[in-house]
C-alpha positions in Angstrom: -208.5 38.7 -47.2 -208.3 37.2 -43.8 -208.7 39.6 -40.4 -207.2 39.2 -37.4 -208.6 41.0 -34.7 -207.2 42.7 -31.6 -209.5 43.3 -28.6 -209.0 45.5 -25.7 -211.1 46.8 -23.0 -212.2 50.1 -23.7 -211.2 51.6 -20.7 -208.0 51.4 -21.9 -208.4 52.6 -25.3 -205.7 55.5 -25.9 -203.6 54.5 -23.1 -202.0 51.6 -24.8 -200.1 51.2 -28.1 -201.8 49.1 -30.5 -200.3 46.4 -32.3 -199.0 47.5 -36.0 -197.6 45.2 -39.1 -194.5 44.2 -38.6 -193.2 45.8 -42.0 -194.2 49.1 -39.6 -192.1 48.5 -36.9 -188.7 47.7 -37.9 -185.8 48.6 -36.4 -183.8 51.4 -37.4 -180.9 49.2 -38.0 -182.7 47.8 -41.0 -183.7 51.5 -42.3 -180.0 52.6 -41.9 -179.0 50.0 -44.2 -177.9 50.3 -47.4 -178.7 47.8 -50.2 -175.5 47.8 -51.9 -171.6 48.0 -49.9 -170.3 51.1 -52.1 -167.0 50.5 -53.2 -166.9 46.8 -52.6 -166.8 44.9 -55.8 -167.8 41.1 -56.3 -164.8 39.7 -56.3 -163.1 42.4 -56.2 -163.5 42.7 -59.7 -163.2 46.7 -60.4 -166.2 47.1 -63.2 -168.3 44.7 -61.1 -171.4 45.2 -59.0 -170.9 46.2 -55.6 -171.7 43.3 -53.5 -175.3 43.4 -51.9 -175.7 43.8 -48.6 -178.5 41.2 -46.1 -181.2 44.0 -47.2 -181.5 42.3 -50.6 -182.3 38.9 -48.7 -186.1 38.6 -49.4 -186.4 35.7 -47.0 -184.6 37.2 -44.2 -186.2 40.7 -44.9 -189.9 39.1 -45.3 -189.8 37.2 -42.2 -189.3 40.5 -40.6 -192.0 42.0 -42.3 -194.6 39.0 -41.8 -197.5 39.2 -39.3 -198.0 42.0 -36.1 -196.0 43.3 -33.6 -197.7 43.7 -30.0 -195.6 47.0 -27.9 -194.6 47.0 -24.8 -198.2 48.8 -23.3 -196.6 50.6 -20.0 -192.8 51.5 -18.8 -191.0 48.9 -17.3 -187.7 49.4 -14.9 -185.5 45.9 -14.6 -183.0 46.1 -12.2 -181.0 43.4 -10.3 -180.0 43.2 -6.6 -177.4 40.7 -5.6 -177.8 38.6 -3.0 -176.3 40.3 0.4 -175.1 37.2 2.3 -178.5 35.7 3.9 -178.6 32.9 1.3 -174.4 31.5 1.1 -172.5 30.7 -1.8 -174.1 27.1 -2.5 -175.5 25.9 -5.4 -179.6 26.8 -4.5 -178.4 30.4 -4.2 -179.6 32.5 -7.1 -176.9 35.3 -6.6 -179.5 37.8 -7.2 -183.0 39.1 -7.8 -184.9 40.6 -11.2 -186.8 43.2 -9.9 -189.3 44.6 -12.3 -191.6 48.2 -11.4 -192.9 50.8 -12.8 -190.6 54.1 -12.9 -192.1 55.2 -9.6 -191.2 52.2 -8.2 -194.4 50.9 -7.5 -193.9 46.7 -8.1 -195.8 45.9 -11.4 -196.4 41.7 -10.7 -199.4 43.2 -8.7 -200.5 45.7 -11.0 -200.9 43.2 -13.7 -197.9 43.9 -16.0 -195.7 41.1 -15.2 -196.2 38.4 -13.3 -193.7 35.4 -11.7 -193.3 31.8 -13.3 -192.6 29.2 -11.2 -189.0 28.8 -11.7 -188.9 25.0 -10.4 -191.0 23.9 -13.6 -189.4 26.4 -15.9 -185.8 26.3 -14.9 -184.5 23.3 -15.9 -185.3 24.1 -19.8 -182.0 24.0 -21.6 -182.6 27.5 -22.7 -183.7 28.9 -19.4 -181.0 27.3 -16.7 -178.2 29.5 -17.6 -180.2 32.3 -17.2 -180.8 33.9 -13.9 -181.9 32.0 -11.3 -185.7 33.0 -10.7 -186.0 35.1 -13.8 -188.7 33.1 -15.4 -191.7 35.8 -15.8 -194.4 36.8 -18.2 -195.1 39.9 -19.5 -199.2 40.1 -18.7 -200.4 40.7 -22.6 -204.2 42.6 -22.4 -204.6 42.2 -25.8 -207.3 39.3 -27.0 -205.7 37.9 -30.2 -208.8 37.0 -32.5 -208.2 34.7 -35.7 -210.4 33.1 -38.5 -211.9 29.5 -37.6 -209.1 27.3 -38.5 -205.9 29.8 -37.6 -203.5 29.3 -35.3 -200.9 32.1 -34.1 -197.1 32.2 -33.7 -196.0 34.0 -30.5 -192.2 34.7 -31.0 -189.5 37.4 -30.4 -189.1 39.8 -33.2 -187.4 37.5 -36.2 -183.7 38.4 -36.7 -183.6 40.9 -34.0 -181.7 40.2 -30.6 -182.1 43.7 -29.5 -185.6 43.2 -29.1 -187.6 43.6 -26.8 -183.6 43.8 -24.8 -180.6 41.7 -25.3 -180.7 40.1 -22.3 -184.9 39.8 -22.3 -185.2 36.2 -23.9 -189.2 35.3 -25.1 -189.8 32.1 -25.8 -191.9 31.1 -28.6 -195.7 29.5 -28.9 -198.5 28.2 -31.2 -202.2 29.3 -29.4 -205.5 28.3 -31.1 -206.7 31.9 -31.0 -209.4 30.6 -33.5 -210.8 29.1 -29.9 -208.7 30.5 -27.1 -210.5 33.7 -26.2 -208.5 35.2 -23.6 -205.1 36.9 -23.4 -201.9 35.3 -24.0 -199.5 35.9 -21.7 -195.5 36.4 -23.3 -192.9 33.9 -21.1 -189.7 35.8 -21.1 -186.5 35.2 -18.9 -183.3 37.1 -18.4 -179.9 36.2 -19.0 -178.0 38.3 -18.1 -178.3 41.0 -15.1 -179.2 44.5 -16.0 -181.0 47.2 -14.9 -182.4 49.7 -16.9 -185.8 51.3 -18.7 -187.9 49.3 -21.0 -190.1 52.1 -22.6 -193.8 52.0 -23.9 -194.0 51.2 -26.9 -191.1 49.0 -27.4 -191.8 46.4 -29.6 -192.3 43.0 -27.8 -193.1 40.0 -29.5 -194.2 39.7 -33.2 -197.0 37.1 -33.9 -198.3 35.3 -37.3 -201.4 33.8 -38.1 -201.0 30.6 -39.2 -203.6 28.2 -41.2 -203.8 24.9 -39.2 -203.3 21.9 -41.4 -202.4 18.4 -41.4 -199.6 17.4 -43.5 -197.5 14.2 -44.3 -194.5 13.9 -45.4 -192.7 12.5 -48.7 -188.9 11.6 -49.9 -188.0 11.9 -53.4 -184.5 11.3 -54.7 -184.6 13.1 -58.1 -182.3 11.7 -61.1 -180.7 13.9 -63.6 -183.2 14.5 -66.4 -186.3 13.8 -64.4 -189.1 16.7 -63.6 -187.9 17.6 -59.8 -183.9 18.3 -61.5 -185.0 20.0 -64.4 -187.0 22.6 -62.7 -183.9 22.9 -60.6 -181.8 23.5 -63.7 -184.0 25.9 -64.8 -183.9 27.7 -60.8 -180.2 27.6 -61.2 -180.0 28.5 -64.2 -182.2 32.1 -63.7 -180.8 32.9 -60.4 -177.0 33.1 -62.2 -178.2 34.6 -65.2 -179.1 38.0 -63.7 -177.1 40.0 -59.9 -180.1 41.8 -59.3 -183.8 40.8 -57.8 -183.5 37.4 -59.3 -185.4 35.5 -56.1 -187.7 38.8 -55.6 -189.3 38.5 -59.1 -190.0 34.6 -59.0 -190.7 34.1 -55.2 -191.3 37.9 -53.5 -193.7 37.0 -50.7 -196.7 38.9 -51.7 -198.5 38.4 -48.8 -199.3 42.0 -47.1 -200.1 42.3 -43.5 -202.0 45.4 -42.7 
């Protein structure tokens, strides 16, 4: 077994949250839901199974479930103040400032928390120029993210979670050589929507993956009934129809734990 390794300087240690498995930190959205809709037949076919609900998705449940999440370390208060006439109505005005402190509104971008990304290099990413103008920041990770030689790490949002860390807080997503990279990584977020509210310690904030670098090339086969590639496929199709429940879990259940 692998380990991946989170440093922190100690005088911190206690004060921050410390990153968990992500099969620990799901939402409670997930753990509401139940496997089965009750009372909803396939087909609506009274004596059938009840139709299964996304819960029974391995792959959309184990992607959830893969790697770490990192929590939010301190309380954060967004909150947006629209422009007040000094900059016009023309296209360079942003309409409005992101303003992000701590709940005793002391400014956290120089207390190390979050800090400012220059919106003139940022901006113009398709993702990012809807968003509010300016709002291009980084959420100041101190956590050292510490892999095996040879293992990279994916630096993403929580999978299949839009709630996280907020609706409106977008992270974008990264590969870092933390085999080499011995420093924090810092999480570039932006906001698309104005809001103002509390995002509480602890909240989980991005979830990451260690990933084995490899090269790879690539290869196109166009299988012909008969042949080994369509068999196999035969024989896939022909399991997964033969039984309703925990056909994909028993054949190709990620086993992989994170812990």
């Amino acid at each position: 077994m692998e380990t991946i390794e989170f440093l922190l300087d100690d005088r911190f240690s206690g004060a921050y949250p410390e990153p968990i498995p992500a099969s620990k930190a799901l939402g409670q959205w997930v753990k509401d839901e139940p496997n089965e809709v009750v009372g909803q037949h396939i087909g609506d076919k009274e004596g059938a199974p009840f139709n299964r609900t996304y819960k029974r998705c391995v792959p959309f449940m184990d992607v959830m479930r893969s790697g770490y999440i990192i929590p939010l370390w301190s309380d954060l208060v967004f909150s947006y103040a629209p422009c007040q006439g000094e900059c016009g109505t023309g296209d360079d005005c942003p309409g409005g400032e992101m303003k992000v402190a701590w709940p005793d509104g002391i400014t956290v971008s120089t207390e190390g928390h979050v800090g400012a990304r220059n919106w003139r290099s940022w901006g113009h990413l398709p993702e990012i120029a809807t968003s509010i103008q300016g709002s291009s920041m980084s959420f100041i990770n101190p956590w050292i993210i510490k892999t095996p030689p040879g293992y990279s790490t994916l630096i993403t949002a929580p999978f299949n979670d839009e709630s996280r860390p907020h609706p409106n807080i977008k992270t974008l997503t990264g590969l870092v050589n933390t085999d080499t990279y011995h420093f924090p990584v810092t999480f570039f977020f932006h906001v698309k929507e104005p809001f103002t509210g509390l995002l509480k310690k602890g909240t989980p904030l991005v979830q990451i993956v260690p990933i084995k670098r490899e090269e790879w090339q690539s290869k196109m086969t166009y299988t012909k009934a008969g042949d080994e590639n369509d068999t196999k496929r035969v024989q896939e199709e022909t399991y997964m129809t033969s039984q309703y429940n925990s056909a994909y879990r028993e054949r190709h259940g990620c086993p992989i734990k994170f812990t």
